[in-house]
PyMOL Python script that loads the backbone (N, CA, C, O; Angstrom):
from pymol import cmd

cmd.read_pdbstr("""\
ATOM      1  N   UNK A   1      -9.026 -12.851  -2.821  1.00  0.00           N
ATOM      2  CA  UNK A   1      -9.956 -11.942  -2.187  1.00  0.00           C
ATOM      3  C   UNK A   1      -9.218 -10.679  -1.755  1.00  0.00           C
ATOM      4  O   UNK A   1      -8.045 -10.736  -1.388  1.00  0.00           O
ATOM      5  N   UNK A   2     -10.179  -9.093  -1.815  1.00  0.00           N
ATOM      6  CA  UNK A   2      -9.007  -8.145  -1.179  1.00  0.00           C
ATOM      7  C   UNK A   2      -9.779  -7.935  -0.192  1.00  0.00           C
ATOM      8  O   UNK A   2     -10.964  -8.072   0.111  1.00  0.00           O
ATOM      9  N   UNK A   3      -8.495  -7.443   0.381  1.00  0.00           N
ATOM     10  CA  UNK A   3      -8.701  -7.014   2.046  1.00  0.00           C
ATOM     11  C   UNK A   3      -8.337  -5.679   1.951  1.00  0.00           C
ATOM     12  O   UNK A   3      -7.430  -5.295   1.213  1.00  0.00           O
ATOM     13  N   UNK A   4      -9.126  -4.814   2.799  1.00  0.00           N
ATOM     14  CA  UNK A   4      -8.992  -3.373   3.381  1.00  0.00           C
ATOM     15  C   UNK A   4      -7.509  -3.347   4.164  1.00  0.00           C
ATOM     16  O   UNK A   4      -7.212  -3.976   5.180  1.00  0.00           O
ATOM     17  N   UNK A   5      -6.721  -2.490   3.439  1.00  0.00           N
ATOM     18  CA  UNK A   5      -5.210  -2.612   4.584  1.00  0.00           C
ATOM     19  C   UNK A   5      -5.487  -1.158   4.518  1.00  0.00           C
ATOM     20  O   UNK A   5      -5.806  -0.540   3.503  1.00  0.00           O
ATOM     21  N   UNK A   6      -5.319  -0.640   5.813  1.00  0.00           N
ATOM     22  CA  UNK A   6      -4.736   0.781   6.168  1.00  0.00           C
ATOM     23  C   UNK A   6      -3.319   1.213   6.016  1.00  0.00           C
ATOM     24  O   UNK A   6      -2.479   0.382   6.360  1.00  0.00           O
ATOM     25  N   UNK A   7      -2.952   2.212   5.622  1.00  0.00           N
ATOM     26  CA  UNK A   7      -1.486   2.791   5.497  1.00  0.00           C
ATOM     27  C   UNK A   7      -1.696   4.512   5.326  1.00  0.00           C
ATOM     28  O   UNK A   7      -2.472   5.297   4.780  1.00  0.00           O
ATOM     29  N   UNK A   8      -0.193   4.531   6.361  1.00  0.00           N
ATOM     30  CA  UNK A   8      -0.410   6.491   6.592  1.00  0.00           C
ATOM     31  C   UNK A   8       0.779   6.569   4.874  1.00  0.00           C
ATOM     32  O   UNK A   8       1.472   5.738   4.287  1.00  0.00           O
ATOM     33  N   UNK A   9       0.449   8.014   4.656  1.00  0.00           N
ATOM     34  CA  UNK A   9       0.353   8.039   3.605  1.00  0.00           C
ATOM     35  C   UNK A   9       2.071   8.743   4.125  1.00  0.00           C
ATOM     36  O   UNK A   9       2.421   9.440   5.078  1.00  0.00           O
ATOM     37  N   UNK A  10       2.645   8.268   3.210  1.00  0.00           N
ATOM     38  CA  UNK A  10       4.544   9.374   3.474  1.00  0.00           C
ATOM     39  C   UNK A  10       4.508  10.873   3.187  1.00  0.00           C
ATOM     40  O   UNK A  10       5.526  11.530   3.403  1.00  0.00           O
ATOM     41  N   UNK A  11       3.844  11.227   2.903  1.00  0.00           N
ATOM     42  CA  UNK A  11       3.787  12.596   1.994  1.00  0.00           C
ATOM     43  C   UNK A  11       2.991  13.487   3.094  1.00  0.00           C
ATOM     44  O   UNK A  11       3.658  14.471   3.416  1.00  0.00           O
ATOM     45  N   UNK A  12       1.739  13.398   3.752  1.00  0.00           N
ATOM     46  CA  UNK A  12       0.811  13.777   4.066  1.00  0.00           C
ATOM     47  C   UNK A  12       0.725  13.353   5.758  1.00  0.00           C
ATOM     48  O   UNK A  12       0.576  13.869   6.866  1.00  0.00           O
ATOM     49  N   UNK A  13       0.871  12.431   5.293  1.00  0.00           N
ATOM     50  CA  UNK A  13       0.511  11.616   6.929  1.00  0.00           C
ATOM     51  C   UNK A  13      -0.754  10.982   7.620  1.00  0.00           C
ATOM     52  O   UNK A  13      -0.830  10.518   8.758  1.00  0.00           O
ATOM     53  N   UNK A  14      -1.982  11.100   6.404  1.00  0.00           N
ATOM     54  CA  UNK A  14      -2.997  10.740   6.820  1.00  0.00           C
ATOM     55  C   UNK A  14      -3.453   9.505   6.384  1.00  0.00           C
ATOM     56  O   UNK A  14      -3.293   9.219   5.198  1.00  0.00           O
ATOM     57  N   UNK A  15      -4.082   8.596   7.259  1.00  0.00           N
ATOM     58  CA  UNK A  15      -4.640   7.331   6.893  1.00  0.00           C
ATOM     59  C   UNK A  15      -5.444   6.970   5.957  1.00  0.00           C
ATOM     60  O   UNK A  15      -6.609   7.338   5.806  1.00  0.00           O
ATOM     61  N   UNK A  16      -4.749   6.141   5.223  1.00  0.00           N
ATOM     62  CA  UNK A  16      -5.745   5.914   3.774  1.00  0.00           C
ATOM     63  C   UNK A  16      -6.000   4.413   3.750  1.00  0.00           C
ATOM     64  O   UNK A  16      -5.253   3.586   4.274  1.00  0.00           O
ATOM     65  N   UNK A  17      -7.249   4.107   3.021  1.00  0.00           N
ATOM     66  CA  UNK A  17      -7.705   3.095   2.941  1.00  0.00           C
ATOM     67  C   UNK A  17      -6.721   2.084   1.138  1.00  0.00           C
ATOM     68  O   UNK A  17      -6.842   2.655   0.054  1.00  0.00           O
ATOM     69  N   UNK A  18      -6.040   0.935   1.199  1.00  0.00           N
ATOM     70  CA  UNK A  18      -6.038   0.704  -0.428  1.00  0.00           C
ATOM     71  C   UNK A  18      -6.249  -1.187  -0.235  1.00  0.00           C
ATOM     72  O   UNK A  18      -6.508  -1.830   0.783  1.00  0.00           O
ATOM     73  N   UNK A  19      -6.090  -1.504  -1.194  1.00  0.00           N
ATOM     74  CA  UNK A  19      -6.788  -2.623  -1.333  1.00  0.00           C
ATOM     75  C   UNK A  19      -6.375  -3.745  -2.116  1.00  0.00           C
ATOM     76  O   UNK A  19      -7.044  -4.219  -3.034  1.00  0.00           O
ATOM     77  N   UNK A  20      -5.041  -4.242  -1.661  1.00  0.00           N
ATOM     78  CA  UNK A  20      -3.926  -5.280  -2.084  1.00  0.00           C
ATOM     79  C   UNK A  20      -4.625  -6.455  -2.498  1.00  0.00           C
ATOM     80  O   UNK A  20      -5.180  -7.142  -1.640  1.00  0.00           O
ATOM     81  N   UNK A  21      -4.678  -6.844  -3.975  1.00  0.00           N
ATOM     82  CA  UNK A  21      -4.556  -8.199  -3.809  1.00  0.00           C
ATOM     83  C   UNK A  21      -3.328  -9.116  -3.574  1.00  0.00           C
ATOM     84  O   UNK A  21      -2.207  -9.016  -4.074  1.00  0.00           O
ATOM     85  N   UNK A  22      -3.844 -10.116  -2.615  1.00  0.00           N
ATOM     86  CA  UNK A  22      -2.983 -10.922  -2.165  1.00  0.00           C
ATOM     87  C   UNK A  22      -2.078 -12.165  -3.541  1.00  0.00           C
ATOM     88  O   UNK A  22      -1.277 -13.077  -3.336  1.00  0.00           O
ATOM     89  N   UNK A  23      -2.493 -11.801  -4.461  1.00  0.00           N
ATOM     90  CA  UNK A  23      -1.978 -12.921  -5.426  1.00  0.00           C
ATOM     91  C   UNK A  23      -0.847 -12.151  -5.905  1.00  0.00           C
ATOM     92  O   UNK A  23       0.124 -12.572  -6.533  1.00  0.00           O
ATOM     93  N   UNK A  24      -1.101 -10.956  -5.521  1.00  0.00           N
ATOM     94  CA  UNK A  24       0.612 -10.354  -6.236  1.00  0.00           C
ATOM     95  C   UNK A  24       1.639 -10.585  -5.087  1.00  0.00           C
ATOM     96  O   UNK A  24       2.347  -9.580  -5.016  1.00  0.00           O
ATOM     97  N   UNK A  25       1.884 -11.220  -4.455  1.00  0.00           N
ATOM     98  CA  UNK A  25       2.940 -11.229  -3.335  1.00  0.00           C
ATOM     99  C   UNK A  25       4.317 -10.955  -3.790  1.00  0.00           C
ATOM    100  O   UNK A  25       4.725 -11.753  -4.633  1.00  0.00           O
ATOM    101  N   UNK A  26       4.993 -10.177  -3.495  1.00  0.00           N
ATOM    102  CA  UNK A  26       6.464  -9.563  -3.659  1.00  0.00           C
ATOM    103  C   UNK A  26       6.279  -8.603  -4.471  1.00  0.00           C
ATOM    104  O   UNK A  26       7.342  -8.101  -4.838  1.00  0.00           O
ATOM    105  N   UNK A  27       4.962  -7.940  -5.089  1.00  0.00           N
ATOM    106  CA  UNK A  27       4.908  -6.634  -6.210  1.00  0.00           C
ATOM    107  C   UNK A  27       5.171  -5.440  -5.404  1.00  0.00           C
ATOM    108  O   UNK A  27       5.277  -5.533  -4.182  1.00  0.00           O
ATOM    109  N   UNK A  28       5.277  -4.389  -5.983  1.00  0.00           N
ATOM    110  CA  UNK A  28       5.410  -3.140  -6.014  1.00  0.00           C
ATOM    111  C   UNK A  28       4.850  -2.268  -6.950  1.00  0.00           C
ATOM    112  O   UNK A  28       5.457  -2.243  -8.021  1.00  0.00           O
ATOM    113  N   UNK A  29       4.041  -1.672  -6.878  1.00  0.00           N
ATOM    114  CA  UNK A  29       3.077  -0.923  -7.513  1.00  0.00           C
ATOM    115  C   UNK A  29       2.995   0.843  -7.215  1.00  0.00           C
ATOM    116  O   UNK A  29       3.919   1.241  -6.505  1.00  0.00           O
ATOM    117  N   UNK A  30       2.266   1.634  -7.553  1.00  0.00           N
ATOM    118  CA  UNK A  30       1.968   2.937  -7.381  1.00  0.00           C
ATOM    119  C   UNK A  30       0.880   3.168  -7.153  1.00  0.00           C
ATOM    120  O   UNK A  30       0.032   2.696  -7.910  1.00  0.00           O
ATOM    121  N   UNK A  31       0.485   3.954  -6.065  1.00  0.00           N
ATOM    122  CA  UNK A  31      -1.022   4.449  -6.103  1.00  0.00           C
ATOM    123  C   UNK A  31      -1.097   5.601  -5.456  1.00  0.00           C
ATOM    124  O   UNK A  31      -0.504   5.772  -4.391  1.00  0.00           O
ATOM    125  N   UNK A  32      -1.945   6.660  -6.113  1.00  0.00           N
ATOM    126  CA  UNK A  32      -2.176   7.879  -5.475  1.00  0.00           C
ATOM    127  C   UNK A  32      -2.871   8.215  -4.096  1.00  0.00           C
ATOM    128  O   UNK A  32      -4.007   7.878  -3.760  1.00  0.00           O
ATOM    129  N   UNK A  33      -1.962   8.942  -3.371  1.00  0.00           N
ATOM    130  CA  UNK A  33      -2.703   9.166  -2.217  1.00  0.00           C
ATOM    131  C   UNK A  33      -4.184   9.876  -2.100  1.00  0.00           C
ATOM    132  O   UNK A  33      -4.328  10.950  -2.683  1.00  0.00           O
ATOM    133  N   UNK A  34      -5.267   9.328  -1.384  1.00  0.00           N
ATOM    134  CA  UNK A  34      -6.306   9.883  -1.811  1.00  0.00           C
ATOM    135  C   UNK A  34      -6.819  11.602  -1.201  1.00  0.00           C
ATOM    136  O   UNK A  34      -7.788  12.252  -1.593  1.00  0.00           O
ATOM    137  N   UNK A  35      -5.994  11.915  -0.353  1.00  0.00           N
ATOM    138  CA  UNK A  35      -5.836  13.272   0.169  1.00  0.00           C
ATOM    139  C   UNK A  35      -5.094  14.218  -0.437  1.00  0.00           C
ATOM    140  O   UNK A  35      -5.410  15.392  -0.628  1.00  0.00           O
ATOM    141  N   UNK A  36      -3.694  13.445  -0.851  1.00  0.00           N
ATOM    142  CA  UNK A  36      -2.856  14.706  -1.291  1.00  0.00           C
ATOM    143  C   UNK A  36      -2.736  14.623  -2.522  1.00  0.00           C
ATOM    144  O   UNK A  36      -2.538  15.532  -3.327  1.00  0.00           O
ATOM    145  N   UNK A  37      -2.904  13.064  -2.769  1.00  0.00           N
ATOM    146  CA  UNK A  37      -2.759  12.863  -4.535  1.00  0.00           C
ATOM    147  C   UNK A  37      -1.239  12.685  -5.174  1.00  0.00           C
ATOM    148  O   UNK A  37      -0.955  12.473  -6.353  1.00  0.00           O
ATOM    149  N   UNK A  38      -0.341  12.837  -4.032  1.00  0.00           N
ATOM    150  CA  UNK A  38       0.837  12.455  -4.417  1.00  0.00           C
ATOM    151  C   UNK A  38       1.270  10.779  -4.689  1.00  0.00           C
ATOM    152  O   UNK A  38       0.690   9.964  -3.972  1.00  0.00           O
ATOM    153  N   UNK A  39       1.887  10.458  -5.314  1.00  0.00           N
ATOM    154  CA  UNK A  39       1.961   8.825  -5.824  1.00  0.00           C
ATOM    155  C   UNK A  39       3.161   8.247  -4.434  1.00  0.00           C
ATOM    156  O   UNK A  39       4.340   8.478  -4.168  1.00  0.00           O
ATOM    157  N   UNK A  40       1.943   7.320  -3.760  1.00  0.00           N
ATOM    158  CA  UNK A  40       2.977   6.195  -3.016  1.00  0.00           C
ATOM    159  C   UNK A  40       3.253   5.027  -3.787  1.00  0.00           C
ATOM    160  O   UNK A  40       2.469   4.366  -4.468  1.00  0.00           O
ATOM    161  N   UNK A  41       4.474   4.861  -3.589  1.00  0.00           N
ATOM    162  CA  UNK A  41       5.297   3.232  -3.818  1.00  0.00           C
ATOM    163  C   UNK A  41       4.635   2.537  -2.779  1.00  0.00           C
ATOM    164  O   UNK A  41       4.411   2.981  -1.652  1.00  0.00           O
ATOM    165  N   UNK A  42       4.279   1.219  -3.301  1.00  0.00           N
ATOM    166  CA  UNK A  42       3.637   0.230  -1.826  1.00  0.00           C
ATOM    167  C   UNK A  42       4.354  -1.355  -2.567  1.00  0.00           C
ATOM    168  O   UNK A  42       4.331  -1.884  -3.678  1.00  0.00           O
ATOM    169  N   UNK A  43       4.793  -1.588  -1.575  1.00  0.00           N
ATOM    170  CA  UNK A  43       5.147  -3.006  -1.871  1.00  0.00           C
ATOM    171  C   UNK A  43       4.520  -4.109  -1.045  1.00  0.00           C
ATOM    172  O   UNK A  43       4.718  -4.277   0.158  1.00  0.00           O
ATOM    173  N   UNK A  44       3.712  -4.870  -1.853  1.00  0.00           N
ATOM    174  CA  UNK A  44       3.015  -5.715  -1.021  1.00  0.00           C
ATOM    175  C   UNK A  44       3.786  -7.019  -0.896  1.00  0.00           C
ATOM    176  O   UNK A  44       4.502  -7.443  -1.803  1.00  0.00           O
ATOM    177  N   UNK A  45       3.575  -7.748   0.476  1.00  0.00           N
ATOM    178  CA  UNK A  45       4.156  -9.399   1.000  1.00  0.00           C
ATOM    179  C   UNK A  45       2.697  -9.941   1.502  1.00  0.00           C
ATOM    180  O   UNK A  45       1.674  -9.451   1.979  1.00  0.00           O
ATOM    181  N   UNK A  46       3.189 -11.245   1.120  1.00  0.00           N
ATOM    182  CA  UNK A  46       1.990 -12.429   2.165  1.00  0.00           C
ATOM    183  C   UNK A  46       2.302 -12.954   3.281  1.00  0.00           C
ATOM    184  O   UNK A  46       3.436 -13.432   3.311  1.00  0.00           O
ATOM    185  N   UNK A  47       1.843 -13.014   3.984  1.00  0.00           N
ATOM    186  CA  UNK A  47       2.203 -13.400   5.231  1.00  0.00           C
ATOM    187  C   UNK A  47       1.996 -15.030   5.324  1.00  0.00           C
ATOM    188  O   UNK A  47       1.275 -15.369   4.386  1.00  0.00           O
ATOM    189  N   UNK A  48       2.276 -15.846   5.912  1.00  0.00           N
ATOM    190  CA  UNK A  48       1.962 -17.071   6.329  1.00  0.00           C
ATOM    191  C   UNK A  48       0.458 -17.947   6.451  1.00  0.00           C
ATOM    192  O   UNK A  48       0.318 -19.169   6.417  1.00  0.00           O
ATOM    193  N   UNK A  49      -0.627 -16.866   6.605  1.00  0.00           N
ATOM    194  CA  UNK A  49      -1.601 -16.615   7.046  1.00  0.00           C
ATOM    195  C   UNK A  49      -1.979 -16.399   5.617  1.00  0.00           C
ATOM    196  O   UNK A  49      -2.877 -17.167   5.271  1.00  0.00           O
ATOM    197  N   UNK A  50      -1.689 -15.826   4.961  1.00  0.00           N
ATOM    198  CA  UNK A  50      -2.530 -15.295   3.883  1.00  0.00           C
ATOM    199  C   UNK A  50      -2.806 -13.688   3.867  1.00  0.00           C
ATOM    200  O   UNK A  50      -3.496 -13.131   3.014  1.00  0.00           O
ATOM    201  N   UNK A  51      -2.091 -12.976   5.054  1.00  0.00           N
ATOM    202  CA  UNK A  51      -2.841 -12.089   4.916  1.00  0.00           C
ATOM    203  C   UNK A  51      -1.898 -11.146   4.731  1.00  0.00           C
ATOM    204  O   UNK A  51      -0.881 -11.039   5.417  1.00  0.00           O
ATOM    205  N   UNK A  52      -2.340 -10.145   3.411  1.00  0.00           N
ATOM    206  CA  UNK A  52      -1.652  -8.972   2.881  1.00  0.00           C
ATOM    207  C   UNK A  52      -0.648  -7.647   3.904  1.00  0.00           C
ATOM    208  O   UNK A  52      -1.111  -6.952   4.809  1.00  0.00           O
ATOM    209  N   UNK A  53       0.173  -7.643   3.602  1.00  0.00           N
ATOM    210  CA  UNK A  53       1.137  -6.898   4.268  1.00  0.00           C
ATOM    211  C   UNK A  53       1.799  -6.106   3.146  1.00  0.00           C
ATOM    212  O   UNK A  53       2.338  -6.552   2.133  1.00  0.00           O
ATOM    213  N   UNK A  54       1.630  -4.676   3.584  1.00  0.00           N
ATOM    214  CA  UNK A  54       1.495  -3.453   2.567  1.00  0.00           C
ATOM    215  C   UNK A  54       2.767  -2.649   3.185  1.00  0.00           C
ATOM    216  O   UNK A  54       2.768  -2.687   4.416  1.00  0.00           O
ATOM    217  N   UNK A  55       3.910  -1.890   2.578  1.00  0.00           N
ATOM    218  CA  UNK A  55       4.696  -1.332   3.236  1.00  0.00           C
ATOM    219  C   UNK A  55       4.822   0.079   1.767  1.00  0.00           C
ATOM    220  O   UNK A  55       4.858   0.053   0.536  1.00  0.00           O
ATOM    221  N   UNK A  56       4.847   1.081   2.777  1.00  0.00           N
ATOM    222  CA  UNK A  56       4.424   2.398   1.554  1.00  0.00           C
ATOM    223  C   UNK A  56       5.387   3.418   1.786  1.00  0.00           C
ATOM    224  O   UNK A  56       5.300   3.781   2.959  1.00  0.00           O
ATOM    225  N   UNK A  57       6.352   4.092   1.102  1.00  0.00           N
ATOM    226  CA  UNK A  57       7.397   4.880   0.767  1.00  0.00           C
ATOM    227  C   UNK A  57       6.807   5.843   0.026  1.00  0.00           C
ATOM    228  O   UNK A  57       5.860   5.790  -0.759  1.00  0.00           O
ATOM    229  N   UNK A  58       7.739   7.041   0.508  1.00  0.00           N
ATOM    230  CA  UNK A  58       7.810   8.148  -1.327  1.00  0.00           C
ATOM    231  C   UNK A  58       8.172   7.230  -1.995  1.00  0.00           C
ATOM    232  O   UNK A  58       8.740   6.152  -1.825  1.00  0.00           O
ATOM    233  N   UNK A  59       7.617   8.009  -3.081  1.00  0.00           N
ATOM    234  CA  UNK A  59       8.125   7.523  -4.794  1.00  0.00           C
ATOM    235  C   UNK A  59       9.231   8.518  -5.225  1.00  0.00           C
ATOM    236  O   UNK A  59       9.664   8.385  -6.370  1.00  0.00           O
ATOM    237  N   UNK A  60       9.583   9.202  -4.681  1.00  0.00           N
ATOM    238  CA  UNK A  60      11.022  10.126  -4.437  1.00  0.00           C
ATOM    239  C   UNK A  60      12.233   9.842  -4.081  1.00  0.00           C
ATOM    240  O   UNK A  60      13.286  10.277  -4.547  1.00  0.00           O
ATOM    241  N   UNK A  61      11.955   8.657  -2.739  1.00  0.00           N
ATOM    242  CA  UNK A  61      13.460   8.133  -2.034  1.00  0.00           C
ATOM    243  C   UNK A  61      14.113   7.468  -3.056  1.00  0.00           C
ATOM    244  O   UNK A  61      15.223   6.974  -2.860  1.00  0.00           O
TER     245      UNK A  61
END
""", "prot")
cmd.dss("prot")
cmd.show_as("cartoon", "prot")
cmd.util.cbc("prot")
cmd.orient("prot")
């Protein structure tokens, strides 16, 4: 199932909505910020719980 995770965006700084599925646990993916349009790195974890934990970088560093 996905869940709504919030994350400020590295580039911009504004809160964006994206939408992890939880079956990828340990991926890393790309997705465009929906304000600036610049591409965040997000690496998603599962938590214990089940529940998606999103951590988002430039795609620059």
């Amino acid at each position: 199932m996905l869940s709504e995770v919030f994350i400020q965006c590295p580039y911009c700084g504004e809160t964006i909505t994206v939408f992890p599925d939880p079956s990828l646990d340990g991926q890393n993916y790309i997705e465009d910020c929906t304000v600036c349009c610049r591409p965040i790195e997000l690496h998603l974890s599962v938590d214990g719980d089940g529940d998606a934990l999103v951590t988002a970088r430039r795609d620059d560093d």
